[in-house]
N, C-alpha and C positions, 0 to 999 in steps of 0.2 A: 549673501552667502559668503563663509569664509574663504577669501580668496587665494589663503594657501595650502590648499588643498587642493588636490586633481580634480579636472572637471567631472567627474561621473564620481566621486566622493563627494563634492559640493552637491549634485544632485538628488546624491543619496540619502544625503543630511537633510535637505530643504525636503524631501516627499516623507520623511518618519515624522519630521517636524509637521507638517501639513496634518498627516494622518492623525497626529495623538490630537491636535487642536481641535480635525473635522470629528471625531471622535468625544470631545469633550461636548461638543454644541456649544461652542461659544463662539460668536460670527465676529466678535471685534479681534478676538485674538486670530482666527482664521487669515480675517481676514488682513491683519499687518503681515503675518509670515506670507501671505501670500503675494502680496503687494510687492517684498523685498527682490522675490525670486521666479515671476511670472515671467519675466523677460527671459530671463535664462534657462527656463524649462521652454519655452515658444521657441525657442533659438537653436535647440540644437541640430536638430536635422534628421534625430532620428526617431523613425514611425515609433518605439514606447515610450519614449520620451514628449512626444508628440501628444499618445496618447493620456498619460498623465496630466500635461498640461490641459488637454480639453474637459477631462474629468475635475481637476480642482477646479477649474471654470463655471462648469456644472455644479457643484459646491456653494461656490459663492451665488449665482445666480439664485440657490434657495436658500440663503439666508437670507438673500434682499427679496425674497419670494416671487421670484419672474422665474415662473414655472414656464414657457414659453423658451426664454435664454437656454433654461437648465436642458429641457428637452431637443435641443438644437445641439448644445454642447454634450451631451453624451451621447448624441447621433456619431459627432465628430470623430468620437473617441472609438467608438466601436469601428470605424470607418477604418481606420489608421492601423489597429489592433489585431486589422486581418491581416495586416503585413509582417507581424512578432512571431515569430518562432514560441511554438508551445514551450511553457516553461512556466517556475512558480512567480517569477515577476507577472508574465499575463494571466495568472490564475487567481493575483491577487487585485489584480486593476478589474478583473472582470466581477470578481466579486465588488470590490467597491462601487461598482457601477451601479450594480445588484443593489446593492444599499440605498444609491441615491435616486432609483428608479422606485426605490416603493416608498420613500422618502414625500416624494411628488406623485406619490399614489397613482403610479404606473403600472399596474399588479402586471400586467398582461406581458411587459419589457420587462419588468423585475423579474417573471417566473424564467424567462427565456434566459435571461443570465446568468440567473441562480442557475438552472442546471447546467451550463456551458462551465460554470466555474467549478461547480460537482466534482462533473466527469474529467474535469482537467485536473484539478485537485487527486484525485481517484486516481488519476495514470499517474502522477506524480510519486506517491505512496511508497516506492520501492530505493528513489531515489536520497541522497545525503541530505538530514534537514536541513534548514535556511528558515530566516528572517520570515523573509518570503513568502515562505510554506504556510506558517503558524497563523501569519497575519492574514494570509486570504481563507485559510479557515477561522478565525478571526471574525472579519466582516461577512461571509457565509451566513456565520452561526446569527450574529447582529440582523442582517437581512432576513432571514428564515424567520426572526421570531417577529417582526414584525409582516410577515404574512402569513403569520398565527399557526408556522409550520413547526411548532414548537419542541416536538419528538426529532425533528433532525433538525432546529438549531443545538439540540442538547449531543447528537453526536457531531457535530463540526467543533461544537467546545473543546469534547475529549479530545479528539485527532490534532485538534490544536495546541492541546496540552500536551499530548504527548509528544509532539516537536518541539516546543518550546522547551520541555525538561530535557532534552538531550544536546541543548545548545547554552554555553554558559553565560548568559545574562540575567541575571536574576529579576531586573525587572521586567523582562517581555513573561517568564515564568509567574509573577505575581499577577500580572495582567490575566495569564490565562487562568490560574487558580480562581480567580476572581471571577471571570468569566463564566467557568465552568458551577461555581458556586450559584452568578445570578438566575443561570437558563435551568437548574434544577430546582430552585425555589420560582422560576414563572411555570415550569410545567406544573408542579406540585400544585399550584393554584390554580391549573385550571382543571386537573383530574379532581380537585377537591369541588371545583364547581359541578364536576358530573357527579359526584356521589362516590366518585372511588376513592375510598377516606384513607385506608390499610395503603394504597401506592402514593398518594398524596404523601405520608406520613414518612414511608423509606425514601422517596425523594427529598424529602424537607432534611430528613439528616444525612443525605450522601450529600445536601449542599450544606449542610453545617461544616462536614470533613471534610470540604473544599477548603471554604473558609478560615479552619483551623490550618490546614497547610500553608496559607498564604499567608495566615500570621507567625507562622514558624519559620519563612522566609526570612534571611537577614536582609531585608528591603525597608526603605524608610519612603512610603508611598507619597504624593502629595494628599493635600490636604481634602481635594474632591476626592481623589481615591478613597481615599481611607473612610471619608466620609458614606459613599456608595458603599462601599464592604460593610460598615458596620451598619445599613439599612438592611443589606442581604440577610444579614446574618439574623438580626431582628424579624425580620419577614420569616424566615424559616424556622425559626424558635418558633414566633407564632403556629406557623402551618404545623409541627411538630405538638402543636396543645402548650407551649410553656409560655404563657402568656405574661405571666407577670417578670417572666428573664427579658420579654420583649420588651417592654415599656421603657425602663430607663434609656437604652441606649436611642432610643428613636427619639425622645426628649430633647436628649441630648444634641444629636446631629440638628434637629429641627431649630432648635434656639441658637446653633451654630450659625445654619442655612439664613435664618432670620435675620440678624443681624449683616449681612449682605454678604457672607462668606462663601457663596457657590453661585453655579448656576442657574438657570431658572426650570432646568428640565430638571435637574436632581432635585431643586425645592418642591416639584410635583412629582417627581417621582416617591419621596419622602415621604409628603401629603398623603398619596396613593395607600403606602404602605402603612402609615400611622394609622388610615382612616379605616383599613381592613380589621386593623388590631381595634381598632374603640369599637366597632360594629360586634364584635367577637364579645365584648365586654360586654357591653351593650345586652347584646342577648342571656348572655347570664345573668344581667342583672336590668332589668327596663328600666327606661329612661335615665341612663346614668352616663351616658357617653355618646348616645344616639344623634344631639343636634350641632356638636362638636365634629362627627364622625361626617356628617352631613356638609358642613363648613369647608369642613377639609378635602372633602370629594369637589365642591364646585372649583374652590381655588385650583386641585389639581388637573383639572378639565381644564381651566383657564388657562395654566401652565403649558400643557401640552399642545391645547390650541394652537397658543403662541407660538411655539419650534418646530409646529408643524408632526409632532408624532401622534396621526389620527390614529394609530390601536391601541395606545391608552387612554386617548380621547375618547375613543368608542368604548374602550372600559369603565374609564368614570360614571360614562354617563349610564351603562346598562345599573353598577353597585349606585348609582344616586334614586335609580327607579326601586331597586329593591330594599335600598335602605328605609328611604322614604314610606314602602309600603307596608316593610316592617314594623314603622312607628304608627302607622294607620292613617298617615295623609295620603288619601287616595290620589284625590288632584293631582295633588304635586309630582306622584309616583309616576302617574300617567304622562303629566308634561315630559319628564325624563326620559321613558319609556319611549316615547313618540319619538323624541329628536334621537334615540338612541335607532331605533327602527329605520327612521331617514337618513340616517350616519351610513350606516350598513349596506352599501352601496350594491346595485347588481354587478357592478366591475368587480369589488373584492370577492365577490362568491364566484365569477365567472373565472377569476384568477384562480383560487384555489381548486379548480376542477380542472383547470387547464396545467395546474404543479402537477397534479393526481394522477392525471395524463400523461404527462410527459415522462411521470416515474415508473409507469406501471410499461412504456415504453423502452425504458432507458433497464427495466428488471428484463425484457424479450431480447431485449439485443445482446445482454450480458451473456443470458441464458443460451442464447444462438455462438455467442464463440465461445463458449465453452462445449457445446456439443462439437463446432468446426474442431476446434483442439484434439478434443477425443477423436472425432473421425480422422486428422491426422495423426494421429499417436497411431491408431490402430490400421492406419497405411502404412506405416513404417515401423511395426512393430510387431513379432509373433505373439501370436496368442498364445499357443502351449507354453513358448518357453519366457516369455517376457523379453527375450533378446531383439537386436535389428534384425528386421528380416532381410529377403533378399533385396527388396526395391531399395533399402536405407542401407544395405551394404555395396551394393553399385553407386550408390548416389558419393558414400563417403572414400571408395574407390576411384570415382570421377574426379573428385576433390586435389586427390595424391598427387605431389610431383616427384616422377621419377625420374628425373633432371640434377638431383642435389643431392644432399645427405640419403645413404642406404635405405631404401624401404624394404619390410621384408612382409609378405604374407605367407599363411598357412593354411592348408583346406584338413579338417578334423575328420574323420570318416569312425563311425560306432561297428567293429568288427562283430560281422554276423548277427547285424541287427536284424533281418530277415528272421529269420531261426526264434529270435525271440519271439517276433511274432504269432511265428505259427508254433510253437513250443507252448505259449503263454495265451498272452493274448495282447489286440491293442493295448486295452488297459495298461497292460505292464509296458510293452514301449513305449509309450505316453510319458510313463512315468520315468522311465530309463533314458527319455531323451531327458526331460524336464531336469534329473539329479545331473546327465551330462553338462550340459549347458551351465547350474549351479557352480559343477566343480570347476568350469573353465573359466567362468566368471570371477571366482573368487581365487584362482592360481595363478591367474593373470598377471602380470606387472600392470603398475600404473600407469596410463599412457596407452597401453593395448585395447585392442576394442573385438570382442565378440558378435558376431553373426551367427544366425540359423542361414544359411544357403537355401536347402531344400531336401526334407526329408528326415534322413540321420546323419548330413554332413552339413558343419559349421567350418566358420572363415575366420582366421582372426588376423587382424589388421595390425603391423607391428611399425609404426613409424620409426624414423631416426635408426636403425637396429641393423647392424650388418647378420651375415651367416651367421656365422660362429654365434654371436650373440641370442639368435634366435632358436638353433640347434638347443641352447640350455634353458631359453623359456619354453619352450613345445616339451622336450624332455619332462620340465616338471609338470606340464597338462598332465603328457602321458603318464608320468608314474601317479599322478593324485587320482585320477580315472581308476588304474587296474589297483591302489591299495585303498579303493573307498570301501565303506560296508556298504556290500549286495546284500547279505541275506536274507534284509527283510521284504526285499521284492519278491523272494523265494525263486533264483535265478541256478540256472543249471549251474554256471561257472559265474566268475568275476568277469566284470563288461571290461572290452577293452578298448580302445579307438588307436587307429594308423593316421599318424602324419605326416602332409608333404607337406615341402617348405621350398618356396624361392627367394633369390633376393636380387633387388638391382643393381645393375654395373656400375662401377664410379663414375660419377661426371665424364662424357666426353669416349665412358668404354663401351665396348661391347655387351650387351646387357635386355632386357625386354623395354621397350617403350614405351607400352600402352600398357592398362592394367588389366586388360584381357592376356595378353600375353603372357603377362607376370601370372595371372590367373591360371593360365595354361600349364604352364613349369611348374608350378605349386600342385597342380591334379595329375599331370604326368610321376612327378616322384611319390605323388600321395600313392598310384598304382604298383609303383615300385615297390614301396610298404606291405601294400596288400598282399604281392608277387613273394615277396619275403618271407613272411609267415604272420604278418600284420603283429600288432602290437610292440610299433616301433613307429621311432623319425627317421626319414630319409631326407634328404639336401642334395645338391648337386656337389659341394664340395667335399673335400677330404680324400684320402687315396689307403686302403691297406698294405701296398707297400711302400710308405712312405716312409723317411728316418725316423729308427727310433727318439721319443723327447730324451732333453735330457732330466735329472731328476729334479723333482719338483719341491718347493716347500711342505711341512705336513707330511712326515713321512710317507707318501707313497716312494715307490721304486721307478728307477728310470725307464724300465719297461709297461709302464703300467697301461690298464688299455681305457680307449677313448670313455668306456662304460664306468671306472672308476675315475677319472677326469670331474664325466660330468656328478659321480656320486660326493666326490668330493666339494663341490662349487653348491649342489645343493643339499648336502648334507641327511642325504639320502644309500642305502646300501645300494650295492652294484646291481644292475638289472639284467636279465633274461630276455631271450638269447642272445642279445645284442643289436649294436648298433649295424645300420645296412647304407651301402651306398649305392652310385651309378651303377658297376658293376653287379651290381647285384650280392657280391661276398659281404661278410661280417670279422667283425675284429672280435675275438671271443675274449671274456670278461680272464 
C-alpha cells in the first residue's frame, strides 16, 4: 500500500484494488494485490475492516479451491460484521459475501445474504450516493444471476446504474453501463429459451442501449473490458435476430482471447456466446456451423469448470445436449443431457425456493409497515379535515418549550357552527369544517402548524412568535375565513370563526408554564371573542386607553385605529366591528 496516504485511504485503495481483480477472475493478479496488503487489513482492529480481511481470505481460498478454507473464512466475516453499523460499506461486504457463497455453490448461505444485502441495500435508497452504494448493487446483481435469479439480478444493475451516474467517475459509470447491458442480454436468453420471443427481443435491445451508452462514455476501458462489452453487444445482436452484425465482432474478440489476451472465464464466456450464434446458423442452414458450435460448447464447459462458475457449466452442458440432438447424435445428446441432469443439484433447487421464500416473506413484512404507517397516520390524523388531530396536537404541544423564545397559541372556534347544522345539514358542516381547516392551512405562516381540537374548534401552534406578532397572523385567518366564497355551500351568511390567542412570558417572567395552561388563556380569550360579538381576535394585551401612536409610514394618520394597523401590515381593508380586548370594549375602525 501507498504509504502516503492515511491509513483508511490505503485501505480504501487496497479493497477497490482487490475487488476489480476478484471481479476479473484472475487468481495470480488477486492474488499479488492481495499478498501486498493482507497484513494491514488483518491489523487494524476494527470489526469492517476485519471483516473485509476474512472475506478476500475467503477469495483466495477459492482460487486455490479449498472450499473448506473458504467456508470458514466467510463464517469469520459474517461473525465480525455483526458488530458494523448498517451502512453501504456493510451492504456491500454482505453482498460480496453473497457472491462468494454461490461461487462455492452454497445456494442456501448465498440466498441468506443476498436478501440481508437486498433489504440493506433498500433502507439505504433514500440516502447520498457512494462508491459503496453502486458496488454492492454491483455484486448483488453478479450473485443473483448466478442463482439463476435473473429478473432481480437485472434490477440491482439498474439501482446500480443509477448511483453510479450521479457520482462523477466515469469509469465506476461504464462498469455499470456494461453491467446493466450484460444481465439484459442473459435474461433475454433465457425468456428466449421459454419461448417468449417478443420480451427476448425488447430485452436484447434495451441491452444494445446499454451498450451504446458505455461506448458514448469518454472512458478508455481496459482491454478485458472492452473485450466483454463487445461479446455483449454481439450476443444481443444475436438475440435481437441480426445475426450477421454478430459474427464479426465475436471473431474478432475470440482470436484476441486466443492468442493469450484474456482470461480464461471470458475465453468461455466468448466460446458460450459464439457457439449460441453458429447454433442459430446452423439452423438456418444444416450442417454449416453445427460441429464448430459443438467444439466451442465443450471448450466453454471446460472453461468454466476450471473457475469454478457451475451455472454456465450447467448451461453448456444442457445447449451441448440439444445441440447435439439437433444434429441427430442421439448418443451423444443423451451423454450431455445426463451429466447436465446430475450437475443440477437438489441443493440449487432447494436454494431457489428457499430466495422464493424469503421474498415472498420480505413482500409480508413490507406490506405489514406500511399498513403500521397508515394505522399511525390515521392516530394522528383527522379524517374529515386531513389536519393533526387532537392526540398529535397534545403530543407536539408536549414538545414546546416555554422556557425560551415566545410561544404563542391559538384556539379557532367556527361561529354558530351549531345553526349550520341544524339549518343545513351534517353534510354541509362537514364540509364547512373541511374549507375551514383548508383556509387556515393555506393563510398560515410557514412554521405554523394547524390542528382540528375537537369538533369546530382548531388550535394553531405558533412557535418563535410573540403577541403582537400573532395578533396579525390570527387576523389574517380571520379575515381569509369571513372573505372566502360560501355561496356554493348555499349557507344563510358567510362563516365566520372567533379567535383566542395566548403567549408566553419572557424567560424568567410571569407567564403560563405548562401548555395546558397556555391552552387555558388561549380558550379563556377565545370566550371573550365569542362574548364580544364573535368574528374577531382577542389577546390578553393591548389597552383602549392607551397613547395615541404616533404617525406611521404609508400614509395612515396618527390616530389611526389598531383595525387599520393590522389592514395595513396585511394589505387588507379595515374590518368590522373591530378589534376586542380584556375588557371587553373595542377600538372602532
Amino acid at each position: 500500500m501507498n504509504p502516503g496516504l492515511p491509513a483508511d485511504d490505503r485501505l480504501q485503495t487496497a479493497r477497490w484494488r482487490l475487488l476489480t481483480a476478484s471481479a476479473a477472475e484472475d487468481a495470480g493478479v488477486f492474488a499479488d494485490e492481495f499478498a501486498r496488503v493482507s497484513e494491514g487489513l488483518a491489523t487494524t482492529g476494527e470489526p469492517c475492516w476485519d471483516a473485509w480481511s476474512a472475506a478476500f481470505t475467503a477469495r483466495a481460498a477459492l482460487f486455490d479451491a479449498d472450499l473448506d478454507g473458504a467456508a470458514d473464512a466467510v463464517g469469520v466475516a459474517r461473525s465480525v460484521l455483526a458488530e458494523c453499523l448498517p451502512s453501504a460499506e456493510h451492504a456491500l461486504t454482505l453482498a460480496y459475501l453473497a457472491h462468494l457463497e454461490v461461487a462455492a455453490d452454497r445456494f442456501d448461505a448465498a440466498m441468506h445474504l443476498a436478501v440481508d444485502a437486498s433489504l440493506l441495500a433498500d433502507q439505504l435508497a433514500g440516502e447520498p450516493p457512494s462508491r459503496s452504494l453502486h458496488q454492492a448493487h454491483h455484486w448483488l446483481s453478479l450473485a443473483l444471476t448466478r442463482l439463476d435469479l435473473e429478473e432481480l439480478a437485472v434490477a440491482q444493475s439498474l439501482r446500480g446504474a443509477r448511483v453510479a451516474a450521479a457520482l462523477p467517475d466515469l469509469g465506476d459509470q461504464w462498469l455499470l453501463l456494461r453491467l446493466c447491458a450484460q444481465q439484459h442480454a442473459e435474461l433475454a436468453q433465457t425468456v428466449h429459451r421459454r419461448g417468449q420471443l417478443d420480451r427476448s427481443r425488447q430485452l436484447a435491445q434495451t441491452a444494445l442501449g446499454f451498450a451504446t451508452s458505455a461506448r458514448e462514455l469518454p472512458w478508455d476501458p481496459s482491454d478485458a473490458d472492452a473485450d466483454l462489452l463487445d461479446v455483449v453487444q454481439a450476443w444481443a445482436l444475436t438475440l435481437a435476430g441480426r445475426l450477421d452484425d454478430a459474427v464479426p465482432p465475436l471473431r474478432r474478440v475470440r482470436r484476441h482471447l486466443s492468442a493469450g489476451e484474456g482470461g480464461l472465464w471470458l475465453v468461455g464466456y466468448t466460446d458460450l456466446v459464439l457457439a449460441r450464434l453458429l447454433s442459430r446458423l446452423d439452423a438456418l442452414e444444416p450442417g454449416s456451423h453445427g460441429e464448430e458450435a459443438v467444439d466451442l460448447l465443450v471448450a466453454a464447459s471446460g472453461a468454466f469448470a476450471a473457475v469454478n462458475d457451475r451455472r454456465r457449466y450447467r448451461q453448456c452442458l444442457l445447449e451441448l445436449g440439444q445441440t447435439t440432438a439437433a444434429m441427430g447424435s442421439t448418443t451423444e445428446a443423451l451423454h450431455w443431457l445426463e451429466a447436465y441432469r446430475s450437475e443440477t443439484s437438489r441443493a440449487h433447487r432447494r436454494g431457489r425456493e428457499l430466495w422464493a421464500e424469503m421474498f415472498v416473506r420480505r413482500s409480508r413484512l413490507r406490506e405489514a409497515e406500511r399498513q403500521t404507517a397508515v394505522l399511525r397516520r390515521h392516530a394522528l390524523e383527522d379524517t374529515l379535515t386531513g389536519l393533526g388531530n387532537r392526540r398529535s396536537a397534545e403530543r407536539r404541544l408536549t414538545d414546546l418549550r416555554l422556557d425560551g423564545e415566545p410561544v404563542s397559541l391559538a384556539v379557532v372556534d367556527v361561529d354558530g357552527f351549531k345553526s349550520v347544522n341544524d339549518q343545513n345539514s351534517h353534510l354541509h358542516g362537514d364540509a364547512v369544517l373541511r374549507r375551514v381547516a383548508e383556509l387556515l392551512r393555506q393563510h398560515s405562516r410557514t412554521g405554523d402548524e394547524v390542528f382540528r381540537w375537537a369538533g369546530d374548534e382548531f388550535v394553531v401552534v405558533l412557535p418563535n412568535t410573540t403577541e403582537a406578532q400573532a395578533l396579525v397572523a390570527m387576523e389574517r385567518l380571520r379575515s381569509a375565513v369571513a372573505c372566502a366564497a360560501w355561496a356554493d355551500l348555499e349557507m344563510a351568511a358567510p362563516v365566520t370563526v372567533s379567535i383566542g390567542v395566548a403567549t408566553t412570558g419572557p424567560a424568567g417572567g410571569p407567564g403560563p408554564r405548562s401548555w395546558r395552561e397556555l391552552f387555558d388563556r388561549a380558550d379563556l380569550h377565545l370566550f371573550g371573542a365569542k362574548r364580544g360579538g364573535r368574528n374577531r381576535v382577542r389577546a390578553s394585551g393591548g389597552s383602549p386607553h392607551a397613547p395615541a401612536p404616533a404617525a406611521r409610514p404609508g400614509g395612515l394618520p396618527a390616530d389611526a385605529s389598531v383595525d387599520d394597523l393590522v389592514a395595513e401590515v396585511l394589505g387588507t381593508a379595515p374590518r368590522r366591528p373591530g378589534w376586542a380586548f380584556d375588557d371587553g370594549s373595542e377600538v372602532a375602525s
